[in-house]
C-alpha positions in Angstrom: -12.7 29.2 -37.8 -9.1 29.4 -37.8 -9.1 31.3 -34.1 -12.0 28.6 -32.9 -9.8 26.2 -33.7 -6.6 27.7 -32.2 -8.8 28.5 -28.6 -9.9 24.5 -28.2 -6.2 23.5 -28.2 -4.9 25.3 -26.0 -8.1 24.9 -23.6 -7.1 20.9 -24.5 -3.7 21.8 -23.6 -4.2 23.4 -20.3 -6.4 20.7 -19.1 -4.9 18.1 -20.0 -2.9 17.4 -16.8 -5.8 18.2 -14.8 -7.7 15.5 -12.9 -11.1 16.8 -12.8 -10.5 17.2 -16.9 -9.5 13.5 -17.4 -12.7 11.9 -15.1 -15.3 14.2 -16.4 -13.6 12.9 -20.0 -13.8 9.6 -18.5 -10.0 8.8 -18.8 -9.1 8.1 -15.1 -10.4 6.6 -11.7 -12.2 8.7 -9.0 -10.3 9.5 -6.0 -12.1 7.5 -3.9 -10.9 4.4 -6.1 -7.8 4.7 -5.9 -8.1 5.7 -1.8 -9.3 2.3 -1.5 -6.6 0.8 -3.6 -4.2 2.6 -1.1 -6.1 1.6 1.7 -5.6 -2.1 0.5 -2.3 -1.8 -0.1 -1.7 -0.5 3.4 -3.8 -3.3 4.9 -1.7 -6.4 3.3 1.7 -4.4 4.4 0.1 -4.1 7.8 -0.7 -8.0 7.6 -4.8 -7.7 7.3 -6.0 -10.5 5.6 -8.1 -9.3 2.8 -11.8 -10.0 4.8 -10.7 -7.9 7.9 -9.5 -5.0 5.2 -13.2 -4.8 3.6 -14.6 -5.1 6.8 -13.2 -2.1 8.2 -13.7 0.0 4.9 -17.3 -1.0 4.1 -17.7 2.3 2.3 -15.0 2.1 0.0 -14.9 -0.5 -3.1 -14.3 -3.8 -2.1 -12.7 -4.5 -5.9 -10.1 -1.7 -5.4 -9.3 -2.4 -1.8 -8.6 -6.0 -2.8 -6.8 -4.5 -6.1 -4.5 -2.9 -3.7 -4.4 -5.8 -1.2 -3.2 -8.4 -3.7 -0.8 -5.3 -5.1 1.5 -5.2 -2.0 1.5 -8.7 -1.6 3.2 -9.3 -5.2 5.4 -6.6 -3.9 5.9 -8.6 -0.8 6.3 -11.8 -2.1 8.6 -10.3 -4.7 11.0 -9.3 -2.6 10.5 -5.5 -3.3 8.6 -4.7 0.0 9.5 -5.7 3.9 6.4 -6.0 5.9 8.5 -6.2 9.2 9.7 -2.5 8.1 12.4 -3.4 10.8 10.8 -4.2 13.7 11.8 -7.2 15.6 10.9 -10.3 13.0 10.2 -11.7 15.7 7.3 -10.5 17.0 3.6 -11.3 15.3 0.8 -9.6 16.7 -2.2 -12.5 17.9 -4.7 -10.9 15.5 -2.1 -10.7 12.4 -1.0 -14.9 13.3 -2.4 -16.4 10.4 -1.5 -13.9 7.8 1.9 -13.5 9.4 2.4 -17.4 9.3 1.5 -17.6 5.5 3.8 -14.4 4.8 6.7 -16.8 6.8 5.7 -19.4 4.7 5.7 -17.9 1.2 10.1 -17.4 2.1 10.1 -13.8 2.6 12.9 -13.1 4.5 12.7 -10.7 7.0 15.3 -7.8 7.9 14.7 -7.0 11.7 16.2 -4.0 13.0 19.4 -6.4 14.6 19.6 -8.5 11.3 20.1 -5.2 9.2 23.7 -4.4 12.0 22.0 -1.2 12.7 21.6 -2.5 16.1 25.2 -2.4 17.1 24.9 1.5 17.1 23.2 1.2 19.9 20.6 3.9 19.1 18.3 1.8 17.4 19.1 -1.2 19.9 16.0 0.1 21.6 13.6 0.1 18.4 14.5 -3.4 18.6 12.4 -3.9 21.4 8.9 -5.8 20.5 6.1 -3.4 20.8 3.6 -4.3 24.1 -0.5 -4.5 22.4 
């Protein structure tokens, strides 16, 4: 009994940090949530509105990839994240317009590449260029 006992903790202990262990438990998401939660994330930093995002991941949940959307736009709107990621502040893409517009809207400042003083280098003076779509 004693030995019984003794074997089922340390099996609890060894899987304990494993994945696989904590869903079949039922204790965590699937990977493919939390892909689409990344996925949203990625589509509100690239400035897809949420629609355009589920549109283009129809097979992934459309609960976690607007989870993920609304995440990094708290983050945005926070402060915490820069969706220019230094590029030129400047430039808005014709499909991203509206999104871009509410983003400029909502005060979030953004740090172009020039407005950071990196530019003076003269090395990134080129990355300040506006990409061509």
């Amino acid at each position: 009994m004693r030995d019984a006992l003794f074997l089922v903790l340390i099996a609890v202990f060894a899987l304990s940090g494993c994945d696989k262990a904590k869903q079949l438990i039922g204790g965590g998401p699937d990977q493919k949530t939390l892909d689409a939660s990344a996925i949203g994330y990625a589509c509100r930093v690239a400035l897809k509105g949420p629609e355009d995002c589920m549109k283009e991941n129809e097979s992934f949940s459309q609960t976690a990839l607007l989870e993920g959307w609304k995440a990094a736009d708290r983050d945005i709107n926070g402060g915490i994240l820069d969706p220019s990621m230094g590029k030129d502040p400047n430039f808005v893409h014709a499909s991203t317009a509206p999104v871009a517009s509410a983003v400029a809207a909502s005060g979030v400042a953004a740090s172009g590449v020039a407005a950071s003083g990196v530019a003076a280098s003269g090395v990134a003076a080129a990355a300040a260029k506006p990409a061509v779509h």
